[in-house]
Jmol script that loads the backbone (N, CA, C; Angstrom):
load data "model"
ATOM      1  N   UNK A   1       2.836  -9.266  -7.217  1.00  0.00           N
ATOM      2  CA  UNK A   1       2.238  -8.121  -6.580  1.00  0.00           C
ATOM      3  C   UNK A   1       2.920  -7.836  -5.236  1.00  0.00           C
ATOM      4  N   UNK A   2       3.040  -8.533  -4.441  1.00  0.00           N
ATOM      5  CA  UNK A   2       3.831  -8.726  -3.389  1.00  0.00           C
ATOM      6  C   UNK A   2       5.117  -7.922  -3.738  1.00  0.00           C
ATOM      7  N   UNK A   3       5.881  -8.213  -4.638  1.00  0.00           N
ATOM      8  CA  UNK A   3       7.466  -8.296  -5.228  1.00  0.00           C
ATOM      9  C   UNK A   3       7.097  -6.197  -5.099  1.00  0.00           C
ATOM     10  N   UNK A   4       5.884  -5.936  -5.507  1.00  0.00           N
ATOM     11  CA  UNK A   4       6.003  -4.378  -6.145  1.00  0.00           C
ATOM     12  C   UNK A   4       5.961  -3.429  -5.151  1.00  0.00           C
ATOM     13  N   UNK A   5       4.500  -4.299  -4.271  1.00  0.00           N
ATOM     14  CA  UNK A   5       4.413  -3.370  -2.783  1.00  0.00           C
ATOM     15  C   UNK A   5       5.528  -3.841  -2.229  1.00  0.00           C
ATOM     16  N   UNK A   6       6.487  -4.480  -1.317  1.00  0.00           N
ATOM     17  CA  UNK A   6       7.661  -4.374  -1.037  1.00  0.00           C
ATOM     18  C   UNK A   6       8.513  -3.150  -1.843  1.00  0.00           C
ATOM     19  N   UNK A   7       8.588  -3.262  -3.007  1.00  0.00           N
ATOM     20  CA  UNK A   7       9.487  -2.371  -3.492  1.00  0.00           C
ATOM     21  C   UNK A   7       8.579  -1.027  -3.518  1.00  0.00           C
ATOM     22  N   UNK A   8       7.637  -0.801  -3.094  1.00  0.00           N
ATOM     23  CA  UNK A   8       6.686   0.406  -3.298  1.00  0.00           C
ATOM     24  C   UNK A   8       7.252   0.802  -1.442  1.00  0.00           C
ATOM     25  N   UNK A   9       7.270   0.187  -0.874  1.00  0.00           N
ATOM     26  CA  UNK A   9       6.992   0.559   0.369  1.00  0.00           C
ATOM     27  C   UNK A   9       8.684   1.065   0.878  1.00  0.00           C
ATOM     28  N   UNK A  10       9.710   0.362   0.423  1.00  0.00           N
ATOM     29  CA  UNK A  10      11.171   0.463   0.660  1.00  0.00           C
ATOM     30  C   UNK A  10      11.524   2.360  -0.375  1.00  0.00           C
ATOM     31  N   UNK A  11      11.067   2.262  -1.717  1.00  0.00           N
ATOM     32  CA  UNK A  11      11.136   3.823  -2.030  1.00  0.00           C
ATOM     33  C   UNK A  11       9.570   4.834  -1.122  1.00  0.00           C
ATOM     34  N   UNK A  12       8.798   4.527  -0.573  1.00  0.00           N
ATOM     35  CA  UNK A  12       8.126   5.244   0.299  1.00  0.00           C
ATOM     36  C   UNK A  12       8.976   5.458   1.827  1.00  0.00           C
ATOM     37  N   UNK A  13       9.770   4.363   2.055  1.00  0.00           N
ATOM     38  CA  UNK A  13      10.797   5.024   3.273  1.00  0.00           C
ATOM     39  C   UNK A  13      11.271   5.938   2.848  1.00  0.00           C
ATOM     40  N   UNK A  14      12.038   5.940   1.672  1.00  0.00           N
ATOM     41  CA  UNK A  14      13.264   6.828   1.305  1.00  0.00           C
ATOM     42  C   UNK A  14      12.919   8.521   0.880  1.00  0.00           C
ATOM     43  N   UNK A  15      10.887   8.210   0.494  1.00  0.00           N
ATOM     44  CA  UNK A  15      10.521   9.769   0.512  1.00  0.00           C
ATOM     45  C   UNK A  15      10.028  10.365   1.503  1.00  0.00           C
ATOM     46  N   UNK A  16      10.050   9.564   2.298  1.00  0.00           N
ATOM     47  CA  UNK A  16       9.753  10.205   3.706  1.00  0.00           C
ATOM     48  C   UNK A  16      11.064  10.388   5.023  1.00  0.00           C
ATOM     49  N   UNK A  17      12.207  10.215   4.258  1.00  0.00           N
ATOM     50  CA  UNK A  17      13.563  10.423   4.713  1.00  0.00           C
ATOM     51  C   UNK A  17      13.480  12.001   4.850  1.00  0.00           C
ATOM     52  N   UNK A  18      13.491  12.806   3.981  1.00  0.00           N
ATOM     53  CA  UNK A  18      13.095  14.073   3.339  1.00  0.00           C
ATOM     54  C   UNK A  18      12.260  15.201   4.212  1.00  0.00           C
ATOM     55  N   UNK A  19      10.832  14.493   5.052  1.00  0.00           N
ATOM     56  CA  UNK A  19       9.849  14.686   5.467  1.00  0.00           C
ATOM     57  C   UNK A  19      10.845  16.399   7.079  1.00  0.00           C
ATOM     58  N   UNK A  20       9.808  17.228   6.960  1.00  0.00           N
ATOM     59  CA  UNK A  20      10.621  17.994   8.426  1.00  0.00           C
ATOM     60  C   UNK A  20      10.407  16.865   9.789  1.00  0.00           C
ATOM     61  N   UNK A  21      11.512  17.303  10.731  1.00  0.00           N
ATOM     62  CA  UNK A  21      11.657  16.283  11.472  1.00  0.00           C
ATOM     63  C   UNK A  21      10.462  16.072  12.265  1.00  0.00           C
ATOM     64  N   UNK A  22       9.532  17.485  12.662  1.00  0.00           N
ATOM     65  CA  UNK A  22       8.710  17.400  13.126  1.00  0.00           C
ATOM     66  C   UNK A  22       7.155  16.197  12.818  1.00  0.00           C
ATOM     67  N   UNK A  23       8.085  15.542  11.884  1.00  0.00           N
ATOM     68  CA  UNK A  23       6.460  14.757  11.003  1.00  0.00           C
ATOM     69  C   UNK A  23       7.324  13.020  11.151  1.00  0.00           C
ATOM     70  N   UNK A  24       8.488  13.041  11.453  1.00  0.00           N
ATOM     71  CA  UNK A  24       8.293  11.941  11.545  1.00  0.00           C
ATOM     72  C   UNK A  24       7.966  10.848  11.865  1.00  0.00           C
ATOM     73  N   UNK A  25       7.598  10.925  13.289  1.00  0.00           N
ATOM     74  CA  UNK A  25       6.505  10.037  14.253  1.00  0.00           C
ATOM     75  C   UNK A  25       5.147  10.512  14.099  1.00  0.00           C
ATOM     76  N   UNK A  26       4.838  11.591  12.589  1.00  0.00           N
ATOM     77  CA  UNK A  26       3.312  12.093  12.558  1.00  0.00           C
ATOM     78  C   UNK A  26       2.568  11.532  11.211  1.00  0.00           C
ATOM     79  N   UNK A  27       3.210  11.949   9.952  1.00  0.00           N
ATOM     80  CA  UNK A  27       2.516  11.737   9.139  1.00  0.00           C
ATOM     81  C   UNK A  27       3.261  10.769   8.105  1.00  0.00           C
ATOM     82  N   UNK A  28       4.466  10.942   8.660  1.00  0.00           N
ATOM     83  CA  UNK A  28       5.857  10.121   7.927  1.00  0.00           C
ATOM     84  C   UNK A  28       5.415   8.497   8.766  1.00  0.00           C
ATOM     85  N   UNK A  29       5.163   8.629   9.395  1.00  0.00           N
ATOM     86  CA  UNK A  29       4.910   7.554  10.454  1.00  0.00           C
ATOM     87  C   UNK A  29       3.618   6.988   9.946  1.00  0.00           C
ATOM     88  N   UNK A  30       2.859   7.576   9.797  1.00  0.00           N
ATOM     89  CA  UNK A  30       1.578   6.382   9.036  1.00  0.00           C
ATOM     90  C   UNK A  30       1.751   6.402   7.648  1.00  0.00           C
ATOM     91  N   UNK A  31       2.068   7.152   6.694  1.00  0.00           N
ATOM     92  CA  UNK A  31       2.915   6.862   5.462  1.00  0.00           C
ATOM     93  C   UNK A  31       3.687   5.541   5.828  1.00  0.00           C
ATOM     94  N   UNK A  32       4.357   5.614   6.439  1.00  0.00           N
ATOM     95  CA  UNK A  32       5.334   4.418   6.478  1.00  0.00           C
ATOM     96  C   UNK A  32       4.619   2.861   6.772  1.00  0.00           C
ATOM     97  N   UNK A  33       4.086   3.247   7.892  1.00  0.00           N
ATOM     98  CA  UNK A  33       2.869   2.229   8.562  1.00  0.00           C
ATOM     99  C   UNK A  33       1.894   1.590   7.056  1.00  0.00           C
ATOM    100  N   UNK A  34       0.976   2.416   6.877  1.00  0.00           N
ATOM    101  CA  UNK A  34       0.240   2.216   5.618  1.00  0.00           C
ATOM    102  C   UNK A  34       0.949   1.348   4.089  1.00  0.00           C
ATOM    103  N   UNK A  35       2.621   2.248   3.907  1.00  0.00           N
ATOM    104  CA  UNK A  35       2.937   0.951   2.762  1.00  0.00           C
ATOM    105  C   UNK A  35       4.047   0.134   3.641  1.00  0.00           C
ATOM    106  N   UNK A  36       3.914   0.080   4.664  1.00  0.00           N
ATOM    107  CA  UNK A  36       4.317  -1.351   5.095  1.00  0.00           C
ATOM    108  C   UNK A  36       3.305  -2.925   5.020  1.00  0.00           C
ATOM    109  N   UNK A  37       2.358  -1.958   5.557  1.00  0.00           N
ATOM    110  CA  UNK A  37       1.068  -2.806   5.550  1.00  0.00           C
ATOM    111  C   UNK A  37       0.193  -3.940   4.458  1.00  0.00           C
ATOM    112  N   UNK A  38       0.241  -3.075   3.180  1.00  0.00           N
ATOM    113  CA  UNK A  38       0.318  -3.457   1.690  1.00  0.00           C
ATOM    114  C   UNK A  38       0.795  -4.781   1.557  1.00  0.00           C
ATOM    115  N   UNK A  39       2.132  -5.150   1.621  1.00  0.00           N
ATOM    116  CA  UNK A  39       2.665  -6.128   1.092  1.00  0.00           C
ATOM    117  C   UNK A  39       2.558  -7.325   2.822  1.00  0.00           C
ATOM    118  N   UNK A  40       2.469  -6.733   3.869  1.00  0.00           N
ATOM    119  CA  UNK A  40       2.832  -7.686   5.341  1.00  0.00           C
ATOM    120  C   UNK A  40       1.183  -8.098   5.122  1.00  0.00           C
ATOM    121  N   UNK A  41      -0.273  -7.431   4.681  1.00  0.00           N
ATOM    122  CA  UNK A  41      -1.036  -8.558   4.532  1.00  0.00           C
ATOM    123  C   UNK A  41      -1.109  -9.225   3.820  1.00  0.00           C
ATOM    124  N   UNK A  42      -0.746  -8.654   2.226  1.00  0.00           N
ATOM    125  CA  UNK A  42      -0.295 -10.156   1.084  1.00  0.00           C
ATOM    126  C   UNK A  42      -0.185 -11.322   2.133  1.00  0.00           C
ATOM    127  N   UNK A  43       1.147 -11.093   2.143  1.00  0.00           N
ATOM    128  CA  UNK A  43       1.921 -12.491   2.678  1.00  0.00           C
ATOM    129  C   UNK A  43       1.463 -12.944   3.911  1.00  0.00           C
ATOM    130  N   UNK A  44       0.731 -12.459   4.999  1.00  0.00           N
ATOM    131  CA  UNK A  44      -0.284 -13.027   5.835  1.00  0.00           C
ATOM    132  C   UNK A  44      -1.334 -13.732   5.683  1.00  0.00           C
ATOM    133  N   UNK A  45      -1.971 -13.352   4.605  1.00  0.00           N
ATOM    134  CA  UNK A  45      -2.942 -13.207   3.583  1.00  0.00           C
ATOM    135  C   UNK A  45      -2.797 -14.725   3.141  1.00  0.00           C
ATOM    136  N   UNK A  46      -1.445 -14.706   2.173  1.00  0.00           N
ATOM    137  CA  UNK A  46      -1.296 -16.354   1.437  1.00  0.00           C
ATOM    138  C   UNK A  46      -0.502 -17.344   2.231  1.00  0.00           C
ATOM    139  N   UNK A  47      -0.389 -16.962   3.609  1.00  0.00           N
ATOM    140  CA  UNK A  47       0.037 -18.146   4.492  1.00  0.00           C
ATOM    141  C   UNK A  47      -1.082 -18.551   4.718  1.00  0.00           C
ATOM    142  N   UNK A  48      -2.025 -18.232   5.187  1.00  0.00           N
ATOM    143  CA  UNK A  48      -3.643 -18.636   5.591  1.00  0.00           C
ATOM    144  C   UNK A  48      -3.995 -19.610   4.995  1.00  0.00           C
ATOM    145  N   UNK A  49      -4.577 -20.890   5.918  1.00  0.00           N
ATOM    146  CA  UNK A  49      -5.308 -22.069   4.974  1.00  0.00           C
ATOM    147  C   UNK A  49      -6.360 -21.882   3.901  1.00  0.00           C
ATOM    148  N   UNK A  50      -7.095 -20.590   4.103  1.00  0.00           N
ATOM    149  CA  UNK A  50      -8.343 -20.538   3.235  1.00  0.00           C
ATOM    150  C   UNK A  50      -8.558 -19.558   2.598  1.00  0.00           C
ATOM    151  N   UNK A  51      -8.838 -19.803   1.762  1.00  0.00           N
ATOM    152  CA  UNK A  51      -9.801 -18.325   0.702  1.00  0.00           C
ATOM    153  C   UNK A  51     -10.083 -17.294   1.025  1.00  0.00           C
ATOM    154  N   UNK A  52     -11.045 -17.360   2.415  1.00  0.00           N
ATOM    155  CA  UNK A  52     -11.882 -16.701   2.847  1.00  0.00           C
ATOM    156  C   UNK A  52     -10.647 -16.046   3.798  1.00  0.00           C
ATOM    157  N   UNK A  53      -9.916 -16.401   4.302  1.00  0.00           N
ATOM    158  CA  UNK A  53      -8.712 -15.788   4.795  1.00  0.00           C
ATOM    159  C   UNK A  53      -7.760 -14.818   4.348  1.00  0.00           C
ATOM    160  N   UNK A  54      -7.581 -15.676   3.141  1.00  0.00           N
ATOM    161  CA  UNK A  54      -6.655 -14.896   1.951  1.00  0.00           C
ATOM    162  C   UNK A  54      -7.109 -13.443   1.624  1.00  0.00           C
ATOM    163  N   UNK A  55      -8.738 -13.498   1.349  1.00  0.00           N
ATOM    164  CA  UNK A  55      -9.845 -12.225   0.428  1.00  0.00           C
ATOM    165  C   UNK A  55      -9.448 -11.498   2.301  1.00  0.00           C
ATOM    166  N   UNK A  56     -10.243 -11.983   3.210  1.00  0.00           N
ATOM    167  CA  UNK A  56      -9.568 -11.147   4.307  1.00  0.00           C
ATOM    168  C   UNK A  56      -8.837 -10.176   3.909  1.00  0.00           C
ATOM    169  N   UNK A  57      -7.741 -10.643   4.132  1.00  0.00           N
ATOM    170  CA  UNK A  57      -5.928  -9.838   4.030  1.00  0.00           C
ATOM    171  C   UNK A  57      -6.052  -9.165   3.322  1.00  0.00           C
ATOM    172  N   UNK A  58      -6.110  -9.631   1.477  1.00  0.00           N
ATOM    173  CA  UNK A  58      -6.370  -8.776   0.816  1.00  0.00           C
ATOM    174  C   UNK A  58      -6.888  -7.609   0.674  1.00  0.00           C
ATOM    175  N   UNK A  59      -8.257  -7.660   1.465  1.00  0.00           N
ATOM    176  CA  UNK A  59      -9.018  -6.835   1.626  1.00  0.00           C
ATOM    177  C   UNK A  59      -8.936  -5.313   2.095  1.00  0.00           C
ATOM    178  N   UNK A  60      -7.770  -6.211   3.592  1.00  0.00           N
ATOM    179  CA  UNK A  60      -6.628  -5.254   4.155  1.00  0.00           C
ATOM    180  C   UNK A  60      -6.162  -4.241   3.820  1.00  0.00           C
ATOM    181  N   UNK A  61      -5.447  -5.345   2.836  1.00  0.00           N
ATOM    182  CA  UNK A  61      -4.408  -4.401   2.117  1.00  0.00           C
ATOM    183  C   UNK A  61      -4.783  -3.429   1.064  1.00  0.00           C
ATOM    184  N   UNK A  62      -5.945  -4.004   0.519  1.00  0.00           N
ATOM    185  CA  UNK A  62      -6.644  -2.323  -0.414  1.00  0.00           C
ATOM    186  C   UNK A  62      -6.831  -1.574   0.499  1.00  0.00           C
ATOM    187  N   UNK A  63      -7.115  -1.831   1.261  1.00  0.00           N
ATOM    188  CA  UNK A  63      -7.544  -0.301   2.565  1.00  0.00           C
ATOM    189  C   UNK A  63      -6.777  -0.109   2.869  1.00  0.00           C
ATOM    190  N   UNK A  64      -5.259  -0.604   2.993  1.00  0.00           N
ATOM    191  CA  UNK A  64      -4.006   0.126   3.568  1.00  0.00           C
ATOM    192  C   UNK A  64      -3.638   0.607   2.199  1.00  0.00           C
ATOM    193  N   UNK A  65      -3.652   0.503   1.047  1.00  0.00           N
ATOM    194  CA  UNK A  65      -3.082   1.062  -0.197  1.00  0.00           C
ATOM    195  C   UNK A  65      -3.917   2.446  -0.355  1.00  0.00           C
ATOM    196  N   UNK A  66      -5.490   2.438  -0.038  1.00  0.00           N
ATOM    197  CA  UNK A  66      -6.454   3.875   0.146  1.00  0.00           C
ATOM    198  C   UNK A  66      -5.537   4.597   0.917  1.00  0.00           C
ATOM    199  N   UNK A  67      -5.725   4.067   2.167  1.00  0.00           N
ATOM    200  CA  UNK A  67      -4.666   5.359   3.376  1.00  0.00           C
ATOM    201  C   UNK A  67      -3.429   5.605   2.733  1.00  0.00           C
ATOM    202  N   UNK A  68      -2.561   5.065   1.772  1.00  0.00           N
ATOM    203  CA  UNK A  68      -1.261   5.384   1.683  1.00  0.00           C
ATOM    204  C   UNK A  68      -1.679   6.142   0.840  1.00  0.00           C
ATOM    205  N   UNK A  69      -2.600   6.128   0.000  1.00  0.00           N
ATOM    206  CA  UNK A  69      -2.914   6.886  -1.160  1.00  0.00           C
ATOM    207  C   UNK A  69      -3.085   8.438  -0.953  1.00  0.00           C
ATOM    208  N   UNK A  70      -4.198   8.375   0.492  1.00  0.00           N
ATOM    209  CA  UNK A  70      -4.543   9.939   0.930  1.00  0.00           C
ATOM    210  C   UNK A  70      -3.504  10.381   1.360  1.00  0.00           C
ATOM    211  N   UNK A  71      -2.661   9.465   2.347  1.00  0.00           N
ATOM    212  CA  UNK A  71      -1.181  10.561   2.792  1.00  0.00           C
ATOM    213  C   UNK A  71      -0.603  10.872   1.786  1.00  0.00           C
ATOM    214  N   UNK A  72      -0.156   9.855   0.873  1.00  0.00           N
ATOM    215  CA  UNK A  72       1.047  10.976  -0.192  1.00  0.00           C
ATOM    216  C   UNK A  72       0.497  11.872  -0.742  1.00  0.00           C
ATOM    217  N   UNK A  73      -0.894  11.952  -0.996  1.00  0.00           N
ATOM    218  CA  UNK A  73      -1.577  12.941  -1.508  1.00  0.00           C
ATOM    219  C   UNK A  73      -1.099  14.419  -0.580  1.00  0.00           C
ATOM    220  N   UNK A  74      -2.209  13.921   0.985  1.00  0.00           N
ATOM    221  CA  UNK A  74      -1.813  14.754   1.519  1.00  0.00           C
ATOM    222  C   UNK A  74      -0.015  15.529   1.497  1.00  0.00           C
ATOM    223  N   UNK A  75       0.702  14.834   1.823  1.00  0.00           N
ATOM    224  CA  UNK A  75       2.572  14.878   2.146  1.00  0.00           C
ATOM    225  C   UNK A  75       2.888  16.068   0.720  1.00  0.00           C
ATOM    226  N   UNK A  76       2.167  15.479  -0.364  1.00  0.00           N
ATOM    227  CA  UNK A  76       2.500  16.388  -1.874  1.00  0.00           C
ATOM    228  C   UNK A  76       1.670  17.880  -1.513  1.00  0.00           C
ATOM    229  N   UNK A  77       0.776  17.836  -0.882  1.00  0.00           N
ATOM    230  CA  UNK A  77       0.327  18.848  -0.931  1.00  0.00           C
ATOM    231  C   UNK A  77       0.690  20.186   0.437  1.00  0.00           C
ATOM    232  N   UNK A  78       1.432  19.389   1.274  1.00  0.00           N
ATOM    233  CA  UNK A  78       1.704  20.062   2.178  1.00  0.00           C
ATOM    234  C   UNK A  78       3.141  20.595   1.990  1.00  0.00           C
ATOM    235  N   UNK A  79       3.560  20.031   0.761  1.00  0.00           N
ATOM    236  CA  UNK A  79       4.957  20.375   0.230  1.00  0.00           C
ATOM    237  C   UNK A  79       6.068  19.519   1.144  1.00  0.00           C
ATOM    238  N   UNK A  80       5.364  18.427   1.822  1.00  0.00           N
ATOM    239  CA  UNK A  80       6.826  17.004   2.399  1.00  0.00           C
ATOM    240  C   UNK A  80       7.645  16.717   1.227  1.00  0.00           C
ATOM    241  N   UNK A  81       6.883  16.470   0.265  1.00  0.00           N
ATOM    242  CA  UNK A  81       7.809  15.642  -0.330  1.00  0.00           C
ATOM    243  C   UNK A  81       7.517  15.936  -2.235  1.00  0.00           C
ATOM    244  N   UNK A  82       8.653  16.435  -2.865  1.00  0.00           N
ATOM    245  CA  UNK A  82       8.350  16.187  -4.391  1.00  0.00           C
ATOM    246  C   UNK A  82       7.137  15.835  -5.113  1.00  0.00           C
ATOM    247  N   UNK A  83       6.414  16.898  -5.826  1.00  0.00           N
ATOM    248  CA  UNK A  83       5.392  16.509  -6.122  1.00  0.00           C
ATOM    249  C   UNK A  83       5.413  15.132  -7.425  1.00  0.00           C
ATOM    250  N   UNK A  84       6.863  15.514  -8.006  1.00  0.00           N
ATOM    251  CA  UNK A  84       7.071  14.702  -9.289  1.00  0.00           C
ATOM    252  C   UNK A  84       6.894  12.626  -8.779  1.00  0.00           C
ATOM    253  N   UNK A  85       8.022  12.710  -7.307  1.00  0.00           N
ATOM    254  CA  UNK A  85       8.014  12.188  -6.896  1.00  0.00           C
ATOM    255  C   UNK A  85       6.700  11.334  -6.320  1.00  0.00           C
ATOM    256  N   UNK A  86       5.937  11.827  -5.786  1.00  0.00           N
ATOM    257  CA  UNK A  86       4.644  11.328  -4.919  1.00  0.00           C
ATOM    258  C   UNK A  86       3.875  11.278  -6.547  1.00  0.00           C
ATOM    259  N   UNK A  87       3.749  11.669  -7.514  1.00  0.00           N
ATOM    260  CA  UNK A  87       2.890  11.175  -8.599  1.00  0.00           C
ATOM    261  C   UNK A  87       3.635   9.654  -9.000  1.00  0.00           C
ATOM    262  N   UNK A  88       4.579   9.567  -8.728  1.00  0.00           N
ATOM    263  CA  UNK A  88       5.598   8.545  -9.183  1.00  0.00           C
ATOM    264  C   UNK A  88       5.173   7.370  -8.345  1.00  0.00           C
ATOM    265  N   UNK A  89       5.223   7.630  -7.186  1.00  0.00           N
ATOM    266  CA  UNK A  89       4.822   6.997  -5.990  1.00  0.00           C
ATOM    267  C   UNK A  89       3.230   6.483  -6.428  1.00  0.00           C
ATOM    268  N   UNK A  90       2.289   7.588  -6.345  1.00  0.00           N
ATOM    269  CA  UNK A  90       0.941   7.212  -6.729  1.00  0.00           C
ATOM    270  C   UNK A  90       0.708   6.186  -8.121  1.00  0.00           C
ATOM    271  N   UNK A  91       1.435   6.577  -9.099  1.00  0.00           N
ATOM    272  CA  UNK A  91       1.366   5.731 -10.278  1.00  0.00           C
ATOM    273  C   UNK A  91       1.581   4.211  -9.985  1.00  0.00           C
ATOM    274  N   UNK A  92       2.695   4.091  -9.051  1.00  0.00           N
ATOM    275  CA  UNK A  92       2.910   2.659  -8.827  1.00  0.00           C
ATOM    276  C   UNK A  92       1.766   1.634  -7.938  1.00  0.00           C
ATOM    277  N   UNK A  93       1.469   2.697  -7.054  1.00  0.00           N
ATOM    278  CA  UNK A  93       0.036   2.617  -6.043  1.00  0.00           C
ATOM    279  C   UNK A  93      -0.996   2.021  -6.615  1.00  0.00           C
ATOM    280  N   UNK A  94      -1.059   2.709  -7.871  1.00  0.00           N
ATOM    281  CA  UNK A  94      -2.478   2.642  -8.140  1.00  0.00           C
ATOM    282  C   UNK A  94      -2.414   1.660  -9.238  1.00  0.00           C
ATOM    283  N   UNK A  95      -1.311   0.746  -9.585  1.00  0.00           N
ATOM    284  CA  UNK A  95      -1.074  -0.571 -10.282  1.00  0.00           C
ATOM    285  C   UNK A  95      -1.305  -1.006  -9.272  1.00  0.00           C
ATOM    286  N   UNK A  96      -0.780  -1.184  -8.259  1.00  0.00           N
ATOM    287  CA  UNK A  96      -0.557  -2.243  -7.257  1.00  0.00           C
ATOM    288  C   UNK A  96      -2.342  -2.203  -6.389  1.00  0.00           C
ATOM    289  N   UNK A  97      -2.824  -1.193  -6.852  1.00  0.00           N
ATOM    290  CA  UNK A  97      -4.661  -1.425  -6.020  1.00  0.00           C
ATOM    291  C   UNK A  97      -5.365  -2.290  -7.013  1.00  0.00           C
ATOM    292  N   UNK A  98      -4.987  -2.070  -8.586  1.00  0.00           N
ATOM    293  CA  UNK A  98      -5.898  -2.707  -9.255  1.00  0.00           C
ATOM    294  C   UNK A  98      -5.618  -4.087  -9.563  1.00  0.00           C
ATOM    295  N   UNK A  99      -4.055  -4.306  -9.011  1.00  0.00           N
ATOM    296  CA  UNK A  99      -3.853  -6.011  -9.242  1.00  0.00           C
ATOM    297  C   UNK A  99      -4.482  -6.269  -7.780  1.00  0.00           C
ATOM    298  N   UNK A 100      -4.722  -5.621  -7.006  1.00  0.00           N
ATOM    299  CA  UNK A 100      -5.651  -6.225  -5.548  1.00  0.00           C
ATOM    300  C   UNK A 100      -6.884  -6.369  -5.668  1.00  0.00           C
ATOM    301  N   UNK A 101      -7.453  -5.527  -6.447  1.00  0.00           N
ATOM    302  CA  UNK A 101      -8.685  -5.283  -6.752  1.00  0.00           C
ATOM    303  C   UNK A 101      -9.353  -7.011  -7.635  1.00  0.00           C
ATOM    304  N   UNK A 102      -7.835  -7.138  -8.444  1.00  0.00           N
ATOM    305  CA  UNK A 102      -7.923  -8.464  -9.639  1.00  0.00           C
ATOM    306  C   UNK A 102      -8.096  -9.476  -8.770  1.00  0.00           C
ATOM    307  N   UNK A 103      -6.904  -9.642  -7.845  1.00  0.00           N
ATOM    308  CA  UNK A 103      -6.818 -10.476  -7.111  1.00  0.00           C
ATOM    309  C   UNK A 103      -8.323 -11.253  -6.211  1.00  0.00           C
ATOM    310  N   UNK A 104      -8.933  -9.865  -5.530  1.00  0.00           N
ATOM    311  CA  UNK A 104     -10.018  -9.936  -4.986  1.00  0.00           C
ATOM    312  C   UNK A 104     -11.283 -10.599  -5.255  1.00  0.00           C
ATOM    313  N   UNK A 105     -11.464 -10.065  -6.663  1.00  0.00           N
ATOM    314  CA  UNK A 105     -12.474 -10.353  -7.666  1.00  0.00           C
ATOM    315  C   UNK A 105     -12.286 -11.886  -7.760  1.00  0.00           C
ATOM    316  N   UNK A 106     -11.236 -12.640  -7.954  1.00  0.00           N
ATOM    317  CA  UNK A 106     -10.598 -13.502  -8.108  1.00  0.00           C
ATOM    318  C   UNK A 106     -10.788 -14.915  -6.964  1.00  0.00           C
ATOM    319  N   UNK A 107     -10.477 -13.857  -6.040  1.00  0.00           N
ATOM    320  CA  UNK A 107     -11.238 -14.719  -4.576  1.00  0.00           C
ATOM    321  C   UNK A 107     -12.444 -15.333  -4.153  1.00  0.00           C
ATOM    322  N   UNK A 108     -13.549 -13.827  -4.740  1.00  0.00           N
ATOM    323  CA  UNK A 108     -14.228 -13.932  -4.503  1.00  0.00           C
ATOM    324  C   UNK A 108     -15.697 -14.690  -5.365  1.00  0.00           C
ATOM    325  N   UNK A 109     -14.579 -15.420  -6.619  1.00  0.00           N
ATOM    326  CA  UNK A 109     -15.273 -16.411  -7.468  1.00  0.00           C
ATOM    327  C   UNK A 109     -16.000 -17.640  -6.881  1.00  0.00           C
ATOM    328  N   UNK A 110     -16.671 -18.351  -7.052  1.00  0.00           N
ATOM    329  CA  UNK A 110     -17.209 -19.933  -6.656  1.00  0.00           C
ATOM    330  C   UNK A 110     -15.692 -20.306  -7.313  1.00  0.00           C
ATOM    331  N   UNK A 111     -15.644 -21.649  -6.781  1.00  0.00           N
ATOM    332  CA  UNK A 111     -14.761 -22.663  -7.322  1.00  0.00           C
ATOM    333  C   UNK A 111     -15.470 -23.660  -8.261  1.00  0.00           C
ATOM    334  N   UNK A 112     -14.439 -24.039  -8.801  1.00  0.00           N
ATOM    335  CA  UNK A 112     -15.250 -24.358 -10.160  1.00  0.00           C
ATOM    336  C   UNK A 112     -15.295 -26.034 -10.138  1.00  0.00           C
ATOM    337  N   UNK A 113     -16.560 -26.299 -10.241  1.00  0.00           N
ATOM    338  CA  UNK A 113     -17.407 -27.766 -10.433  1.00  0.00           C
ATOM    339  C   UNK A 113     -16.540 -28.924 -10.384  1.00  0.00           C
TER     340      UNK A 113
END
end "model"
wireframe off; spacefill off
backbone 0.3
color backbone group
């Protein structure tokens, strides 16, 4: 999961390359922020000694995958960026929320006897 948001977040630079210049410290800028975020709490996330640390991060990072979700939404609709593109973008998104979502669920099990 890690491996995807990294690679989700490196083609989210490259569609916000595109963006008018006027947006790039605006909306290109928390686009960017948001799927950076994704994969930097993973791995914050599973350095952590504990569980309860880990579900933390995780937790994070679904809420940074929501915000990335509304900007490209937004970015497609304001005509930033390829709509074909940002569905492309979203499709991968929205694998990468429900293996967080798995993950979570996962966390948030008892340990077993």
């Amino acid at each position: 999961m890690w491996q995807k948001a990294t690679d989700l977040a490196v083609d989210v630079y490259a569609a916000t390359d595109s963006f008018p210049r006027q947006e790039l410290y605006r909306l290109a800028g928390q686009i960017r922020r948001a799927a950076v975020s994704v994969p930097s709490n993973l791995a914050e996330g599973a350095a952590r000694q504990s569980t309860a640390e880990y579900l933390r991060f995780a937790s994070i990072a679904l809420g940074s995958a929501a915000e990335l979700e509304t900007q490209l939404i937004l970015a497609g609709r304001l005509g930033y960026c390829d709509r074909v593109r940002v569905d492309a973008l979203l499709g991968r998104l929205d694998e990468i929320r429900r293996m967080l979502a798995a993950l979570i669920a996962q966390l948030k099990r008892p340990p077993p006897r």
